[in-house]
C-alpha positions in Angstrom: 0.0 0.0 0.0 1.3 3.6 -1.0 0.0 6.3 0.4 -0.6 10.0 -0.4 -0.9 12.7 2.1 -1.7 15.9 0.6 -3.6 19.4 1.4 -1.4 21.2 3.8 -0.8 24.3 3.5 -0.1 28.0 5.9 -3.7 29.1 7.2 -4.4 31.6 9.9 -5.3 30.8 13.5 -9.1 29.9 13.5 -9.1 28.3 9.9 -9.7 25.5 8.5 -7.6 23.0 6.2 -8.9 19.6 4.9 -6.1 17.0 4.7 -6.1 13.6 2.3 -4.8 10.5 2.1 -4.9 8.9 -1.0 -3.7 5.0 -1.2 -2.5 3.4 -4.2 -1.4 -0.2 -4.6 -4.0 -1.9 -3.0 -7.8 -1.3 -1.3 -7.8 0.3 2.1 -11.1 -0.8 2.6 -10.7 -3.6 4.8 -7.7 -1.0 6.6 -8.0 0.7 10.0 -6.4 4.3 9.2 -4.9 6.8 11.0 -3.3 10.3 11.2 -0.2 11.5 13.2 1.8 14.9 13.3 5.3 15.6 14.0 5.9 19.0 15.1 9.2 21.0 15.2 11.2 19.4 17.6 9.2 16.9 19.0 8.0 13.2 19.0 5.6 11.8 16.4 2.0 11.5 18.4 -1.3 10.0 17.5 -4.0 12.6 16.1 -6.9 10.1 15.0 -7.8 6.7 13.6 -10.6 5.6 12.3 -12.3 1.4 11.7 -12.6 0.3 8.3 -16.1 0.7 8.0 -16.1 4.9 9.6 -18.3 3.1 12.3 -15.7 4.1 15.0 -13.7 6.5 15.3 -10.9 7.9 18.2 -8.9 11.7 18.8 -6.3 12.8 20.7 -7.7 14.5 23.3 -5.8 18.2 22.0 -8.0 17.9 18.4 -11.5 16.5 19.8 -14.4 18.3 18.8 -11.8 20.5 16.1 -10.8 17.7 13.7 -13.2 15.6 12.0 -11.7 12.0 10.5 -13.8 10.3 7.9 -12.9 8.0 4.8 -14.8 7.1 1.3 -13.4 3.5 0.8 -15.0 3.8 -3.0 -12.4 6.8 -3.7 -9.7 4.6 -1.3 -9.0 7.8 0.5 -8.9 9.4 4.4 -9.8 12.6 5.1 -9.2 14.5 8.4 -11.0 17.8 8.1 -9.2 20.5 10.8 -11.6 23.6 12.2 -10.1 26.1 14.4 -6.5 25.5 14.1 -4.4 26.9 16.4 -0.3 27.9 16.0 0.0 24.6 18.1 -1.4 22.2 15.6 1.5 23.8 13.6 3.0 20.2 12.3 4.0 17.3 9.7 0.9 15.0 9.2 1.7 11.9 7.9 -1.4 9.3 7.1 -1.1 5.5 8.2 -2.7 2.1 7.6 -3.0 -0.8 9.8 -3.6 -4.3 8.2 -6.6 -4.7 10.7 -10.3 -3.4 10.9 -10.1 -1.4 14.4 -8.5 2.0 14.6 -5.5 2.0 17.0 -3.4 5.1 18.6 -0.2 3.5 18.8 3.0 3.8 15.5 3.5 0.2 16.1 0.2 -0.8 15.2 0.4 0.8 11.5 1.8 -1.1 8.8 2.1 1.4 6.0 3.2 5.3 6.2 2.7 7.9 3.8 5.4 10.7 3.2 3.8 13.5 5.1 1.8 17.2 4.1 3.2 20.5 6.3 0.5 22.4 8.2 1.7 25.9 9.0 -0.8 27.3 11.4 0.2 31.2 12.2 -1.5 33.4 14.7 
């Protein structure tokens, strides 16, 4: 599986960006997915995950109720939709997928990792 992040971009505090994931190589639709950021001198940490069906879905407790993570298996594509960014969300998202149904918050539980898209978030 190959994967595609793409949509970042430099947006002002308060805005909104709408990141994809785009796999290649084989279906995703049978994949638990999942988004991470890396930001400037820090660790990778979990953002969101999301089942293979969209039936269930998890945040990290900094993004709930901002970022929205949903997936259309029929375009074999994730989205995570992000609403009132702030200069701390300011990161490297990278898009993951797990060879299981469930979504999951740990790296080690993702299989495949796409290259990354650069959110700029400036106040």
């Amino acid at each position: 599986v190959q994967l595609q992040a793409s949509g970042g971009g430099l947006v002002q505090a308060g805005g909104s960006l709408r990141l994809s994931c785009a796999a290649s190589g084989r279906t995703i639709s049978y994949y638990g997915m999942g988004w991470f950021r890396q930001a400037p001198g820090k660790t990778r940490e979990f953002v969101s995950s999301i089942s293979w069906s969209g039936s269930s879905t998890s945040y990290a407790d900094s993004v709930k109720g901002r970022f929205t993570i949903s997936r259309d298996n029929a375009k074999n594509t994730v989205y995570l939709q992000m609403s009132s960014l702030k200069p701390e969300d300011t990161a490297v998202y990278y898009c993951a997928a797990r060879a299981d149904r469930g979504p999951a918050s740990q790296e080690n539980r993702y299989n495949y990792w796409g290259q990354g898209t650069e959110v700029t978030v400036s106040s």
